[in-house]
DRENMARRO-317465 format. One record per atom (N, C-alpha, C): residue number from 1; residue in one letter; atom name; x, y, z. Coordinates in steps of 0.2 Angstrom, whole numbers. Layout:
SITE/k/r/a/u/v/w
SITE/NUM/A/CA/X/Y/Z
...
//
This chain:
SITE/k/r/a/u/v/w
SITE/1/X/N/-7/68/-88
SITE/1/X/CA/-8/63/-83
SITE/1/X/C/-9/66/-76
SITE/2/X/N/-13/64/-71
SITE/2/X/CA/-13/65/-65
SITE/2/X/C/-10/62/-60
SITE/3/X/N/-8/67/-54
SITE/3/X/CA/-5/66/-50
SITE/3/X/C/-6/64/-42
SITE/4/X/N/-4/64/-38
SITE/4/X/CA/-5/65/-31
SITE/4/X/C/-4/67/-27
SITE/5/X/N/-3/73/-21
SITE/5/X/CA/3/73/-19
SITE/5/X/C/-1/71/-11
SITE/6/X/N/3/68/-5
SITE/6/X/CA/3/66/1
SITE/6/X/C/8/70/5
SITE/7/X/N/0/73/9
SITE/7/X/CA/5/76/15
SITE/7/X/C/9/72/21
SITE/8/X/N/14/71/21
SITE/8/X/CA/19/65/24
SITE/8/X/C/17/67/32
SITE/9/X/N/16/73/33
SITE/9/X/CA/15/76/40
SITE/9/X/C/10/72/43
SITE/10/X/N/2/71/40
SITE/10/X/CA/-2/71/41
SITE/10/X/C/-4/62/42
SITE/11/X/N/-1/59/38
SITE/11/X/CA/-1/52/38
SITE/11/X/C/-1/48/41
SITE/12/X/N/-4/46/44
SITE/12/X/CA/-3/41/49
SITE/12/X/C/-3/32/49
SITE/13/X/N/-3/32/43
SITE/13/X/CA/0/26/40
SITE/13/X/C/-4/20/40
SITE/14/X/N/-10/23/37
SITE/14/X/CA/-15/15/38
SITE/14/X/C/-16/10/34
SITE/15/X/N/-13/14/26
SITE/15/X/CA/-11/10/20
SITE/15/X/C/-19/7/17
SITE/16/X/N/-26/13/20
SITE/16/X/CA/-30/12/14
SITE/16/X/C/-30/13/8
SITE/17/X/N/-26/19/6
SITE/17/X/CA/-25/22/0
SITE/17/X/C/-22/15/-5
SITE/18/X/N/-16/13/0
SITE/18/X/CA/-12/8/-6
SITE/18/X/C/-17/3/-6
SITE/19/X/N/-21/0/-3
SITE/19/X/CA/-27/-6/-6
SITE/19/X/C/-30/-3/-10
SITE/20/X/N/-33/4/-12
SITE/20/X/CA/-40/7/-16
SITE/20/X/C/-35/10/-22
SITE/21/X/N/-29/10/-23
SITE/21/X/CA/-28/12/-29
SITE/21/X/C/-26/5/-35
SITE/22/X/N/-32/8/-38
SITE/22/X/CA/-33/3/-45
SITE/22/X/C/-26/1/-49
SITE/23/X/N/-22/6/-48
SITE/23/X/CA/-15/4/-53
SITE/23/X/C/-10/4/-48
SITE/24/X/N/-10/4/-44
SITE/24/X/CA/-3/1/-37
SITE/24/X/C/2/7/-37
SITE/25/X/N/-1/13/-37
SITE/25/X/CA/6/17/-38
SITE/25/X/C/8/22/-31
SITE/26/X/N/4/18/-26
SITE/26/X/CA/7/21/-20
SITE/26/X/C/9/18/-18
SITE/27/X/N/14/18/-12
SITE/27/X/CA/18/14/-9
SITE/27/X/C/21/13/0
SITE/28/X/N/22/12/3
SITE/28/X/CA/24/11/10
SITE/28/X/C/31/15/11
SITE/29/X/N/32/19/11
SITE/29/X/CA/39/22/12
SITE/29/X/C/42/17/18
SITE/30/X/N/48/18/17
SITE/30/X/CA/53/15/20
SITE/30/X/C/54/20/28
SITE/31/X/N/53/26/24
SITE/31/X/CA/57/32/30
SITE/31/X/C/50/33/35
SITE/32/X/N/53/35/41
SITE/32/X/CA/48/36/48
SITE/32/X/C/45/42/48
SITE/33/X/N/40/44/51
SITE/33/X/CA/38/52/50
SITE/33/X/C/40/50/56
SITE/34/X/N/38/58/62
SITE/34/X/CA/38/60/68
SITE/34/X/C/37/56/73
SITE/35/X/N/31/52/70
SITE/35/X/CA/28/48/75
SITE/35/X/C/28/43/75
SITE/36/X/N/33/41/72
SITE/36/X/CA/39/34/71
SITE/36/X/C/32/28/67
SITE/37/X/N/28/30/64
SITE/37/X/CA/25/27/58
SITE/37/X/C/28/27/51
SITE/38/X/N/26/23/48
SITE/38/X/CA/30/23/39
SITE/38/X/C/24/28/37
SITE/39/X/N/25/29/33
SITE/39/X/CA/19/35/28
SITE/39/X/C/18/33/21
SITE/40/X/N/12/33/19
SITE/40/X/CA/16/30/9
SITE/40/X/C/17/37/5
SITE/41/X/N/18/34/0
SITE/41/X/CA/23/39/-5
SITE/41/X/C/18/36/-13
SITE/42/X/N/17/42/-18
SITE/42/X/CA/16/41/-24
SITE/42/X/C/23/38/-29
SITE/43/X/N/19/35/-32
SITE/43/X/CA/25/33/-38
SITE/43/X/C/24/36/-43
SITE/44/X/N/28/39/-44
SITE/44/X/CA/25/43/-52
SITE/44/X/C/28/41/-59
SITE/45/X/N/23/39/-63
SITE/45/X/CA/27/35/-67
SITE/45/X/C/21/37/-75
SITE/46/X/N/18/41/-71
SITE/46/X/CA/12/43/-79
SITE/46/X/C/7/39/-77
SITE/47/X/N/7/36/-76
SITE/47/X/CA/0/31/-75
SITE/47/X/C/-9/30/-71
SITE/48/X/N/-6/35/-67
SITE/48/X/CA/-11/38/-62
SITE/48/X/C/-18/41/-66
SITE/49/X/N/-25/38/-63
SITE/49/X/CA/-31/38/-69
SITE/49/X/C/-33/43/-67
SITE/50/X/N/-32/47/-59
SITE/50/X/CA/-35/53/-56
SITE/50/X/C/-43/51/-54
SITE/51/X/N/-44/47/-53
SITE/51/X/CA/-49/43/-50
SITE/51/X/C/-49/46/-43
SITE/52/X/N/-44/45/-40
SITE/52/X/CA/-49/50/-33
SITE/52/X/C/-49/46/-27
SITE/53/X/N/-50/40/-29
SITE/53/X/CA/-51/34/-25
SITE/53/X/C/-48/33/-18
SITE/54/X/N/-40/35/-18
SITE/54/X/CA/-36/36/-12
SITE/54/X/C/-38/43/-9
SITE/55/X/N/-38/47/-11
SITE/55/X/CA/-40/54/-9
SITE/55/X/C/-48/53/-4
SITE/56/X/N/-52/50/-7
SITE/56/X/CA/-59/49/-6
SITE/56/X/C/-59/43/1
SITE/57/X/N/-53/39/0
SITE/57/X/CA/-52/33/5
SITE/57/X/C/-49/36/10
SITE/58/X/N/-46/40/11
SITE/58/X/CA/-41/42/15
SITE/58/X/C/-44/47/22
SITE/59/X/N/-45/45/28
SITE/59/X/CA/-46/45/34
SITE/59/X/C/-46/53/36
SITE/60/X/N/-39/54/35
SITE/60/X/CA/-36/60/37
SITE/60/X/C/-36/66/32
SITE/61/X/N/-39/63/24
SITE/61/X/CA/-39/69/22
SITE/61/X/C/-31/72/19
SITE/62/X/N/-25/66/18
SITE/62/X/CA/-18/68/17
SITE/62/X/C/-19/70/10
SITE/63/X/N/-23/66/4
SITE/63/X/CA/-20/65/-1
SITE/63/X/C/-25/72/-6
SITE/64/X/N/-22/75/-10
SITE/64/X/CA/-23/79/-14
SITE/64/X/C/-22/76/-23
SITE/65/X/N/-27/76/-28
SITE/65/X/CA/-26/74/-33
SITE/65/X/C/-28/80/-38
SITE/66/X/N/-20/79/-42
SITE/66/X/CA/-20/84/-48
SITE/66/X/C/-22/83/-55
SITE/67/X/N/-27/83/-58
SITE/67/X/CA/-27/81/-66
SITE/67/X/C/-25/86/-71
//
């Protein structure tokens, strides 16, 4: 199964990723970064199709996907 990993640093919290993933498995952290924005966070739970689609959607360039 594939993974994700999000650099929390870079984040700046604009939650396209969590719209464009097909199986809902990111999420809006609770916790603040630096610059007092929420950041999201992967759920990992197997299910991730590595599709890419948040990585590809992603502004900043935070998310990295592993198959």
């Amino acid at each position: 199964m594939a993974k994700i990993i999000i650099d929390q640093k870079k984040c700046k919290g604009c939650f396209l990723c969590i719209k464009f993933c097909p199986r809902n498995l990111i999420r809006k952290s609770s916790k603040l970064s630096k610059q007092g924005t929420n950041f999201v966070e992967f759920i990992s739970t197997g299910e991730c199709l590595g599709c890419a689609q948040c990585a590809l959607i992603c502004p900043d360039c935070c998310i990295e996907v592993i198959k």
